[in-house]
TORDRENTOR-537587 format. One record per residue (C-alpha): residue in three letters; x, z, y; residue number from 1. Coordinates in steps of 0.1 Angstrom, whole numbers, plus 5000, padded with zeros to 4 digits. Layout:
N
R, resn, X, Z, Y, resi
R, ALA, X, Z, Y, NUM
...
***
This chain:
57
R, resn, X, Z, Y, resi
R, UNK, 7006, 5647, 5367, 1
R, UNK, 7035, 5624, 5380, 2
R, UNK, 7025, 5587, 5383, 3
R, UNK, 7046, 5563, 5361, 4
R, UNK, 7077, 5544, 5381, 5
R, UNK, 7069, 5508, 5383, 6
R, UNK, 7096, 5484, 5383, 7
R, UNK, 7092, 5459, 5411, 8
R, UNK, 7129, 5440, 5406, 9
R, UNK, 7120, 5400, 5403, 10
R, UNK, 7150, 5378, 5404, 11
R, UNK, 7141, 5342, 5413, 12
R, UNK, 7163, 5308, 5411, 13
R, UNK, 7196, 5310, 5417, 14
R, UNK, 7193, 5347, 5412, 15
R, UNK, 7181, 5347, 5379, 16
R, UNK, 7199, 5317, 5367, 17
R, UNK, 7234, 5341, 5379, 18
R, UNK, 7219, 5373, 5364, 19
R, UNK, 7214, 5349, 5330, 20
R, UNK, 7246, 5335, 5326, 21
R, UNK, 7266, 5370, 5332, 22
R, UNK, 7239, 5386, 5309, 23
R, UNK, 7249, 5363, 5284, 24
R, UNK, 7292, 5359, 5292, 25
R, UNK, 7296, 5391, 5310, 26
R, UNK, 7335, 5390, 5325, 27
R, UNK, 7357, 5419, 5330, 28
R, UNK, 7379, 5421, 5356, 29
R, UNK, 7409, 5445, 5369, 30
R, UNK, 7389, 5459, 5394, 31
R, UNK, 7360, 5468, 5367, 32
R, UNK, 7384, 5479, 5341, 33
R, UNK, 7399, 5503, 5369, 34
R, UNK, 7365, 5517, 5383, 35
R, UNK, 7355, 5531, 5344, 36
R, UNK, 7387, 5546, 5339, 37
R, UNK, 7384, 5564, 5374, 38
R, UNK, 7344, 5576, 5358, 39
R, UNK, 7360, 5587, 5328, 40
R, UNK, 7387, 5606, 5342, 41
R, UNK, 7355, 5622, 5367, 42
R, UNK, 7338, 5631, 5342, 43
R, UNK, 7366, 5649, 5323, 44
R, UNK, 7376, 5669, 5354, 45
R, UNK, 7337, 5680, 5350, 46
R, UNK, 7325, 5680, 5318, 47
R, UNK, 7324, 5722, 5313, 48
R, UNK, 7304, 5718, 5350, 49
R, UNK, 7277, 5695, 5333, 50
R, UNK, 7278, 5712, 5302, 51
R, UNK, 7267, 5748, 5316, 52
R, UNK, 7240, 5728, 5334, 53
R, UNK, 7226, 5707, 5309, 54
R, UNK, 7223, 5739, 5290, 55
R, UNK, 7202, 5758, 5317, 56
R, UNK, 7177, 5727, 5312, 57
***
């Protein structure tokens, strides 16, 4: 049987506090706004690809 994944990610100090404060007032720039649409438009170009394999699962 397949052992569980543990999570071993700690964020400390200035980390955390900066992992915090965008958890709570994410922003949204250009450059994000751009990289989603470029997803989207991949995953269109594929979707019959993933289809036919989710199916084979």
């Amino acid at each position: 049987m397949a052992k569980p994944v543990e999570l071993g990610l700690v964020l400390e100090g200035e980390d955390a506090e900066r992992f915090f404060e965008y958890d709570e007032n994410p922003e949204v720039s250009d450059e994000l706004i751009a990289m989603f649409i470029e997803g989207k438009e991949i995953y269109e170009q594929n979707r019959r690809k993933l289809s036919s394999i989710s199916s084979r699962l």
